[in-house]
C-alpha positions in Angstrom: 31.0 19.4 -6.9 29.9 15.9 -6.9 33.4 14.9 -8.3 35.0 16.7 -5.2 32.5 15.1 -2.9 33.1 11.8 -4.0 36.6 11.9 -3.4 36.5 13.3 -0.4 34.2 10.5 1.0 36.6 7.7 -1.0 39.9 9.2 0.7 38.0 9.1 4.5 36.6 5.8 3.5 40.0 5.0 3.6 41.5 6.3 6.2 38.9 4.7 8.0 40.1 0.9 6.5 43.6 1.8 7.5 43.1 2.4 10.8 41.0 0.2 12.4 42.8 -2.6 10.3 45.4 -1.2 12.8 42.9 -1.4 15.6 41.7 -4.8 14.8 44.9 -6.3 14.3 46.4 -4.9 17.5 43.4 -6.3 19.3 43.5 -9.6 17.7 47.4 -10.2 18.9 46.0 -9.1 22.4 43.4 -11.8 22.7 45.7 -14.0 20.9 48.1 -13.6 24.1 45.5 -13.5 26.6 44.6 -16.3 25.5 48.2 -18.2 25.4 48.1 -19.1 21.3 51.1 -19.2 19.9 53.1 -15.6 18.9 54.1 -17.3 15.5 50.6 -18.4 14.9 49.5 -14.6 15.6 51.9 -13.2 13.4 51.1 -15.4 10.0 47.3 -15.4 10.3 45.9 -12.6 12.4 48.6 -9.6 11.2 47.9 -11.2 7.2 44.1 -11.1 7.8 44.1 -7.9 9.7 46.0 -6.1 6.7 43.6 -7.8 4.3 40.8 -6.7 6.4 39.9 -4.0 3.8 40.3 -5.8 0.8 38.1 -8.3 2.1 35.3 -6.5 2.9 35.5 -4.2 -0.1 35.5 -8.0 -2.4 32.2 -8.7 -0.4 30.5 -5.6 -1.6 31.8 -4.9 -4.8 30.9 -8.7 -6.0 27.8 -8.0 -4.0 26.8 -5.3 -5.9 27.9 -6.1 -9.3 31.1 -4.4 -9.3 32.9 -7.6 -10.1 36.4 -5.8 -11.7 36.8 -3.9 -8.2 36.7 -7.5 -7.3 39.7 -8.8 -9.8 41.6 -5.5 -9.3 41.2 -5.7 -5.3 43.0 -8.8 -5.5 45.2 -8.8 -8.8 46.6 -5.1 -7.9 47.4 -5.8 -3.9 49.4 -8.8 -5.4 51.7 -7.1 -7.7 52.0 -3.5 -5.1 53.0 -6.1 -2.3 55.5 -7.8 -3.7 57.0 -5.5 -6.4 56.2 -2.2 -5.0 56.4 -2.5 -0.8 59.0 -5.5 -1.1 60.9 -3.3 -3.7 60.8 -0.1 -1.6 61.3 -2.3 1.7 64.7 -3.9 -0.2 66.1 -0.4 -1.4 65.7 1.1 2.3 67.5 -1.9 4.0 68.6 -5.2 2.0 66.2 -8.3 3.5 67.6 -11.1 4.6 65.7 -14.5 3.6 65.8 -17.6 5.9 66.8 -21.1 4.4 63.3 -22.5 5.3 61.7 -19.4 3.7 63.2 -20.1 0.9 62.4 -23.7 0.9 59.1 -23.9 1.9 56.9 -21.0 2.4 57.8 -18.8 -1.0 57.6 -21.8 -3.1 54.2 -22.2 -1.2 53.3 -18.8 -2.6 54.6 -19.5 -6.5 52.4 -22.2 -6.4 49.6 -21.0 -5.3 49.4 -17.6 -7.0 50.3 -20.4 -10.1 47.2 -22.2 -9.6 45.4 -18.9 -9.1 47.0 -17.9 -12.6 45.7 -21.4 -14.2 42.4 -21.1 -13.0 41.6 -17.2 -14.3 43.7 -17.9 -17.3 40.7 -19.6 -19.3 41.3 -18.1 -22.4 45.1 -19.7 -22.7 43.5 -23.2 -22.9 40.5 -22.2 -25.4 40.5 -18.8 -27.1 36.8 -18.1 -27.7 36.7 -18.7 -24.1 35.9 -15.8 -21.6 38.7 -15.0 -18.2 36.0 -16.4 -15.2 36.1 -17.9 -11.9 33.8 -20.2 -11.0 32.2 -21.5 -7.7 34.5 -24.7 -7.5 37.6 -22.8 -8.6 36.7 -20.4 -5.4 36.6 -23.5 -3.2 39.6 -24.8 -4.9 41.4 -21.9 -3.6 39.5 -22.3 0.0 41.2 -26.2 0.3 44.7 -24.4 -0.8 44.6 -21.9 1.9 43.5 -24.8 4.5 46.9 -26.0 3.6 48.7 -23.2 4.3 46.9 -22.8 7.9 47.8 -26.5 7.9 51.2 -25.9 7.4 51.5 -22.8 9.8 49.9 -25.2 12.6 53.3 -27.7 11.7 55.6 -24.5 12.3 54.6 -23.5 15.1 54.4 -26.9 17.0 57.8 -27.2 15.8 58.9 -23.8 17.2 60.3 -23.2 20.2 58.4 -20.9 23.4 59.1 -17.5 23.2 58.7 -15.3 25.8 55.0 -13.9 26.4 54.6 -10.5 25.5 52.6 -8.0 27.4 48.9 -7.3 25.9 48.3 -3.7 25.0 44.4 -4.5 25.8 42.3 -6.6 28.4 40.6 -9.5 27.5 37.2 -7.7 27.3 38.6 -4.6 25.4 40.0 -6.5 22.8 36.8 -8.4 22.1 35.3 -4.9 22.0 37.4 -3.8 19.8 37.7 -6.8 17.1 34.0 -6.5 16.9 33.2 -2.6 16.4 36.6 -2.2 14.4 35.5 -5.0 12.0 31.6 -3.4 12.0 33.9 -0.1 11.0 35.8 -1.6 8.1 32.7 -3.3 6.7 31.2 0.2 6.8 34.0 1.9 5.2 33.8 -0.4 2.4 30.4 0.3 1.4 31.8 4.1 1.1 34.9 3.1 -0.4 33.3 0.9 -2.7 29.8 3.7 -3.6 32.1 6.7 -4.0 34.6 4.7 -6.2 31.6 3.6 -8.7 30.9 7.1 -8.5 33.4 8.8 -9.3 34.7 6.5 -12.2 31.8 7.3 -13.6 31.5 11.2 -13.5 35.3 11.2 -14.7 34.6 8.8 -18.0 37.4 6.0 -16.6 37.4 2.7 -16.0 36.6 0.9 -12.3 39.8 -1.3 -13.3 42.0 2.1 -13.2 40.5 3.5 -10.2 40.7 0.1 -8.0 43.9 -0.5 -9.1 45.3 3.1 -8.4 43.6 4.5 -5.6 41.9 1.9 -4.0 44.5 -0.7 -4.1 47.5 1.2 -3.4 45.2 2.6 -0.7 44.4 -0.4 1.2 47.7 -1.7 0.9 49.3 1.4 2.9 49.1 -0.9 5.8 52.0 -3.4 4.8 53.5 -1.1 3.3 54.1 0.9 6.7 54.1 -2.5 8.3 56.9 -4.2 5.9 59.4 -1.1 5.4 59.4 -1.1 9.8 60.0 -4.2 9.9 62.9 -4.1 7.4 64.4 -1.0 9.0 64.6 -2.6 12.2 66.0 -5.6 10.8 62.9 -7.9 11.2 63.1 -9.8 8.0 60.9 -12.8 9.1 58.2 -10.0 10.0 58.6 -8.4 6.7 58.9 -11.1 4.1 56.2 -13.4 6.2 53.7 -10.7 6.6 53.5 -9.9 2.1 53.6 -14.0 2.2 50.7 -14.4 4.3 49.0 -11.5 2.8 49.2 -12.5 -0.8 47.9 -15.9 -0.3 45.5 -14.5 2.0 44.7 -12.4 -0.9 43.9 -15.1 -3.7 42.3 -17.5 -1.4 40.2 -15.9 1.1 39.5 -12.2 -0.6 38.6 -13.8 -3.8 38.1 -17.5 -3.4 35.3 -16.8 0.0 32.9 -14.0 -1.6 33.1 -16.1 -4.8 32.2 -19.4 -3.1 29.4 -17.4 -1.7 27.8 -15.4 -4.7 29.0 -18.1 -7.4 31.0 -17.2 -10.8 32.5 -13.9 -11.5 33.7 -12.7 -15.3 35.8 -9.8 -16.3 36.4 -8.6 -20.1 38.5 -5.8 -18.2 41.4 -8.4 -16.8 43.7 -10.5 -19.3 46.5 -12.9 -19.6 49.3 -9.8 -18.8 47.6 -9.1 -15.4 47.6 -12.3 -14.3 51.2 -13.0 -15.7 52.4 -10.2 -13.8 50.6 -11.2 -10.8 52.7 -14.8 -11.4 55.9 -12.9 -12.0 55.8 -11.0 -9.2 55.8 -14.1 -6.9 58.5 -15.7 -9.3 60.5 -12.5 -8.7 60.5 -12.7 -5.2 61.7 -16.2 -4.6 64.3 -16.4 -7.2 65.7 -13.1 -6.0 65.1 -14.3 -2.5 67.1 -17.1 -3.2 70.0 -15.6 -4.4 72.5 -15.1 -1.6 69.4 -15.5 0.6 69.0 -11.6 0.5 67.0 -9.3 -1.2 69.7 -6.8 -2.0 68.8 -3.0 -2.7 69.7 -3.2 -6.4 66.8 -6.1 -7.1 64.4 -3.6 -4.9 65.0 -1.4 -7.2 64.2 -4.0 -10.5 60.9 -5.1 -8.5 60.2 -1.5 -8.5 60.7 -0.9 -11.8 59.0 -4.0 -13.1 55.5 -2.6 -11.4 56.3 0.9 -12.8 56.3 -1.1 -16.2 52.7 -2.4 -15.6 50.9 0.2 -13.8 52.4 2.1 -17.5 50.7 -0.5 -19.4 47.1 -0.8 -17.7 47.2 3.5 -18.0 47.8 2.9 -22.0 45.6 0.3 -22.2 
């Protein structure tokens, strides 16, 4: 009974996450209008945080609470399911065409910062007594990389060219309304997401790895998913390859790097060298096969989806 209870409360935990990460992020793009900054801006910050927007809050209160390989698996499973699994599916339903300056500048922004991110979790590589952490200044280190990145988005858009103004789905006061309560709501949901999770790894004898990196993760990450494979359909490629870009780096530097800023060092006997390697490949994958022919073709979907199958095999062995 308890088991039943507790995933019942997880799954409307989550359905709670997903939507008003919808809300939020629909909200967000109307103030963002209403208040005349720039559509590109919009679309690589405020649709990247308002995915993340679960994850987020659920790092806050599992690192909070002690749950600190929720934390890891928050973070090191959305990686890997955005890239290999909804970049993979995305690819097989319509090949993705990749921009020149995609290729050029903002992936190989993303290989190296999920490289540094690899480094500086990868403890044990340089010292072998030494135990996977990541410490306060390693947290900020990953705040100053992100600051590059909005640094770098600020260039774009300068750059671009006006676009025509869109229309606002909400008023000016509605969407403040909304970005509030609809970020009050996901912290909320976390807290049940988070609880029942704890909860029901323990009653059914498993690890908190297994269940963040199944349920949870694939979970929260239902919104790119939906997001990305639309995009792709309609033949928005800069929409879907910009929005798991933005994500992922939003991801290892905010999601992880803030709360661990905040609460200080967190370690994790449960996370080794092959998940962060795969969390490395994964953005290695995506640029080289970005890169070649400038199109994700369905065939290499299909290889990105195979390569996560592979893992998510390996952490269920292990």
């Amino acid at each position: 009974m308890m088991m039943l209870t507790c995933l019942t409360l997880l799954i409307i935990g989550l359905i709670i996450l997903i939507f008003f990460s919808d809300v939020f992020v629909d909200a967000a793009s109307s103030l963002s209008i209403k208040l005349k900054v720039p559509k590109m801006l919009v679309a690589l910050t405020i649709a990247s945080f308002g995915t993340c927007a679960p994850e987020l809050a659920i790092s806050f209160n599992s690192i909070r609470t002690g749950n600190v390989d929720m934390t890891l698996a928050n973070v090191i499973g959305s990686s890997i399911v955005n890239i290999l699994l909804i970049v993979g599916i995305a690819a097989m339903v319509k090949p993705i065409k990749v921009k020149t300056r995609t290729i050029k500048k903002e992936l190989p922004i993303l290989v190296f910062i999920t490289f540094a991110f690899f480094i500086l979790l990868s403890d044990s590589v340089f010292k072998k007594t030494a135990i996977n952490n990541l410490t306060r200044p390693e947290a900020i280190v990953l705040l100053a990389w992100f600051t590059f990145f909005i640094y770098y988005i600020i260039t774009v858009v300068r750059k671009a060219k006006s676009e025509e103004e869109d229309t606002p789905k909400f008023t000016l006061k509605e969407s403040i309304i909304l970005i509030a309560s609809s970020l009050v709501a996901i912290v909320i949901a976390s807290d049940i997401v988070v609880d029942n999770a704890v909860l029901l790894a323990e009653t059914l004898g498993i690890s908190q790895k297994i269940i963040s990196m199944t349920i949870i993760v694939i979970g929260t990450s239902l919104p790119e998913l939906i997001m990305t494979v639309a995009s792709a359909r309609r033949g928005e490629f800069d929409m879907a390859v910009g929005n798991i870009i933005g994500t992922n780096i939003f991801n290892i530097c905010i999601v992880l790097g803030l709360p661990v800023s905040i609460y200080g060092t967190i370690t994790s006997p449960s996370f080794n060298l092959v998940d962060t390697s795969v969390v490395l490949l994964a953005a290695v994958i995506f640029y080289i096969f970005g890169r070649s022919d400038k199109e994700l073709s369905r065939r290499e979907g299909f290889l990105m989806v195979m390569v996560f199958l592979m893992y998510y095999l390996y952490i269920m062995l292990n």
